[in-house]
C-alpha angles and dihedrals in degrees: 000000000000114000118193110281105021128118105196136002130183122184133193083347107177123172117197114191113187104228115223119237102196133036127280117255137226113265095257106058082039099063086039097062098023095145087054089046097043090053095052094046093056091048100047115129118275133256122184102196090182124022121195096333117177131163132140127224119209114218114279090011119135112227120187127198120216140171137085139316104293105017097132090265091130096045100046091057089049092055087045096054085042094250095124121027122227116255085219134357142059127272129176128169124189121230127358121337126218119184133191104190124143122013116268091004104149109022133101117230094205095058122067135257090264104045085047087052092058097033095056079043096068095035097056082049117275124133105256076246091055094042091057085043093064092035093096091046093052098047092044083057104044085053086204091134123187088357088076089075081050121105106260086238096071086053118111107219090266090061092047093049097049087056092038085053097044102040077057107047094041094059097079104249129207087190123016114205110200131177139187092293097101081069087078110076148056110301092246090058093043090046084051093051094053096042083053092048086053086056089056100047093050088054084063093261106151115238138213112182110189100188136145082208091102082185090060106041087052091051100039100038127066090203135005151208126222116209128199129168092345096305132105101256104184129339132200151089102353100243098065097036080057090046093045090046083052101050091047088060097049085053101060096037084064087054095057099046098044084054 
């Protein structure tokens, strides 16, 4: 499905979830009575996060992902990193994939700052040499000091964000998958991580930006997706989709204040 030139490419992706009626229960009851849970759990209401998606990046192209909470943003970039697989549909990406998705995925609280770095390292793709190899380099970035020898459980978000950001962007990425994470964090650390992205994107690294920051996405991404209710809504060069997302809440801002 690859063309020349092309980084990733998804075709017809859907993604069904089966909603839950009832509570979960405790693990007990829930071992005690598995046939009856089983059954629920396979006849639980359907929701289809993303519905016959399809869109092609270029290498070395910024994407960027908008639309609103629950549109399907999340789960798109999961597919994409291979975390969650599509109901229906094809995706291929071309390289190495590094993905910075939710916060603290990945990392073991227990361990500290330094063993996670090179673990996450080595599982993104690096040689455990390689891996010690861009360890300085990791730990100068994230600017977290002594505290990278300290258990992760003892991190605030931002710290784990700055690990989470530098363990990412130091692996040496074909295709960086970001969300909404670098949110989280003081402004100086989030304005070195975009100046760092725009180093990437000028070495050729494709690149998808999930982010509710519309200022962002139009000057980071050369083009960009809007996702409602689980379906592309538009797609083009980032400023008008932006345009086109803003003028539809307004919209409907104007609806519900009208009613």
């Amino acid at each position: 499905m690859l063309s020349n030139g092309t980084a990733i490419a998804l075709e017809g992706i859907s993604k069904r979830y089966f909603l839950r009626a009832q509570r979960p229960e405790d693990i007990k009851t829930t071992v005690l009575h598995l046939p009856s849970f089983l059954k629920r759990s396979n006849g639980g209401r359907p929701l289809w996060a993303l519905d016959d998606v399809s869109f092609s990046v270029k290498r070395g192209e910024s994407l960027g992902v908008i639309g609103p909470n629950g549109s399907g943003k999340s789960t798109l970039l999961k597919i994409i990193a291979d975390l969650a697989p599509p109901t229906r549909g094809k995706v291929e990406v071309a390289g190495r994939i590094s993905a910075l998705l939710e916060l603290g995925a990945g990392f073991h609280p227990r361990i500290t700052g330094r063993e996670n770095a090179i673990l996450n390292a080595v599982l993104l793709g690096l040689s455990k040499k390689e891996a010690l190899e861009a360890l300085p380099h990791i730990i100068a970035f994230s600017e977290l000091g002594n505290f990278i020898d300290e258990p992760m459980r003892t991190y605030s978000s931002g710290m784990y964000v700055r690990l989470g950001f530098s363990v990412a962007v130091h692996v040496r990425p074909d295709v960086l998958l970001v969300d909404e994470v670098l949110a989280v964090g003081d402004g100086e650390f989030q304005q070195k991580c975009f100046d760092h992205i725009a180093k990437l994107r000028a070495n050729g690294v494709t690149i998808v930006f999930v982010s509710h920051d519309l200022g962002s996405v139009t000057r980071f991404c050369d083009r960009a997706i809007l996702l409602q209710h689980g379906q592309m809504q538009v797609e083009g060069d980032s400023l008008p989709v932006v345009q086109e997302y803003l003028d539809r809440i307004a919209a409907f801002l104007s609806r519900t204040v009208s009613s």
